[in-house]
C-alpha positions in Angstrom: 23.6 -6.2 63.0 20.5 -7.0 65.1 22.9 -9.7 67.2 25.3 -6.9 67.9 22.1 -4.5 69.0 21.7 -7.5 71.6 25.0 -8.1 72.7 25.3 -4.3 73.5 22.1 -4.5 75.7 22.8 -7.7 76.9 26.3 -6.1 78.1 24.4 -2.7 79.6 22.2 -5.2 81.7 25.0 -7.0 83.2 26.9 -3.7 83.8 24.3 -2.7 85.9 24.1 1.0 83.5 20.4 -0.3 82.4 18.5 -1.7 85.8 15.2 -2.7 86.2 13.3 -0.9 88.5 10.5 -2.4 91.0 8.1 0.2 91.9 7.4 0.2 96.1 4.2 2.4 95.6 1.2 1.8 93.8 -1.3 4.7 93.1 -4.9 5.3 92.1 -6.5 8.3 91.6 -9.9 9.6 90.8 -12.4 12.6 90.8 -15.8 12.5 93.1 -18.2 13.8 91.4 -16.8 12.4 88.2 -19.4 15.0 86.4 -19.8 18.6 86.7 -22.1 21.2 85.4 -20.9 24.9 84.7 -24.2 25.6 85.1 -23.9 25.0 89.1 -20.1 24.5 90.0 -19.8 22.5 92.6 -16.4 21.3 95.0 -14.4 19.0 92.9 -12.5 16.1 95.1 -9.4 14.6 93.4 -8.4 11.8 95.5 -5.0 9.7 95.8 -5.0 6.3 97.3 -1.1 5.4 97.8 -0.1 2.2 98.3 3.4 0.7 100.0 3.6 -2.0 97.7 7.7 -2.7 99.1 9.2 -4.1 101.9 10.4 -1.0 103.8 8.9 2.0 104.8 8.6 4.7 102.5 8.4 8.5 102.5 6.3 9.5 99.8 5.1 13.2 98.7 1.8 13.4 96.3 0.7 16.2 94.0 -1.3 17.0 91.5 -0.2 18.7 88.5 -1.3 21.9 87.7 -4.5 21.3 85.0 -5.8 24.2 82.6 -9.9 25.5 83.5 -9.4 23.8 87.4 -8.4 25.7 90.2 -6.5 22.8 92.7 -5.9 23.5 96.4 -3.1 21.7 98.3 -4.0 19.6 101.8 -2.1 20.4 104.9 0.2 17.5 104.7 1.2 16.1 101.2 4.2 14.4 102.5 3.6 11.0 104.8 5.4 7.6 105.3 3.8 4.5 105.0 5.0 1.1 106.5 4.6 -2.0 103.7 1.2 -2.3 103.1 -0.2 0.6 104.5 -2.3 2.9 102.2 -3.6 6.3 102.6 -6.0 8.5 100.9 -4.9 12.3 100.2 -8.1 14.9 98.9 -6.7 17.9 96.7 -10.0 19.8 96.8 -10.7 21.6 93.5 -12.8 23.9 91.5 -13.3 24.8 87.9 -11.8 28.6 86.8 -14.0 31.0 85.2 -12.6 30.4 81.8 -13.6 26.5 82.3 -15.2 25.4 78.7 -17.0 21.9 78.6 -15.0 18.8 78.3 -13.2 16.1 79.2 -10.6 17.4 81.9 -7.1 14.5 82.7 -5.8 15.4 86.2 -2.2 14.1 86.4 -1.7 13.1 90.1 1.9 12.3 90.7 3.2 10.5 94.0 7.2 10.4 94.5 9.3 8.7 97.1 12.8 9.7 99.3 14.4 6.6 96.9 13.3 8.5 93.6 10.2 6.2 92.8 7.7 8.0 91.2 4.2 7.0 89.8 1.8 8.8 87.3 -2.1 8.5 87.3 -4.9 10.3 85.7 -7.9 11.2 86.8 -10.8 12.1 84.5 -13.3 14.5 85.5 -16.1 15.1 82.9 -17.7 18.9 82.4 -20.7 19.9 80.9 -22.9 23.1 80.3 -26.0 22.4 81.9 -27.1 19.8 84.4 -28.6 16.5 82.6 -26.2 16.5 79.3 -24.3 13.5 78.6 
């Protein structure tokens, strides 16, 4: 049974109906400050480093998907093209919602290109009350 699991996957492969894919854009993500106190709110950065990790130029559109307790505002330009090896820094500036509750918060910042690529990250952003609480 298990040989004829392989043969049928090995087949697929050759086919071409199961390729595998080499990403062209890397992407890291993170939140400055990292901490925040509902106590004093404060502007939130969530920041996208993109990558052009291929060997082409790609058009690639970033966002950041919308997170529960966090208000996100949209740059001018989410859309750019990079040449191979060219990287670029996008800022969604954001703020915490009046409902906010402390917590550990997971941004998911997603980055796509023209060719269908498209890359996850998560950025963690820590919340607290009151100023000084781990």
């Amino acid at each position: 049974m298990r040989l004829w699991i392989f043969l049928i996957v090995l087949l697929l492969f050759i086919s071409g109906c199961i390729t595998s894919t080499q990403r062209t854009i890397k992407l890291e993500s993170q939140v400055v400050p990292s901490k925040v106190s509902l106590e004093r709110p404060e502007p939130i950065n969530v920041e996208a480093t993109v990558t052009n990790i291929g060997t082409s130029q790609e058009t690639i559109t970033a966002d950041v998907v919308k997170t529960e307790g966090l208000f996100i505002a949209y740059p001018n330009q989410t859309t750019f093209t990079l040449k191979p090896g060219e990287s670029r820094t996008i800022t969604f500036t954001a703020s915490m919602t009046y409902d906010a509750v402390p917590g550990e918060y997971i941004i998911d910042v997603q980055t796509k290109t023209m060719g269908g690529d498209v890359v996850i990250d998560r950025a963690k952003l820590q919340v607290v009350e009151k100023r000084g609480l781990l």
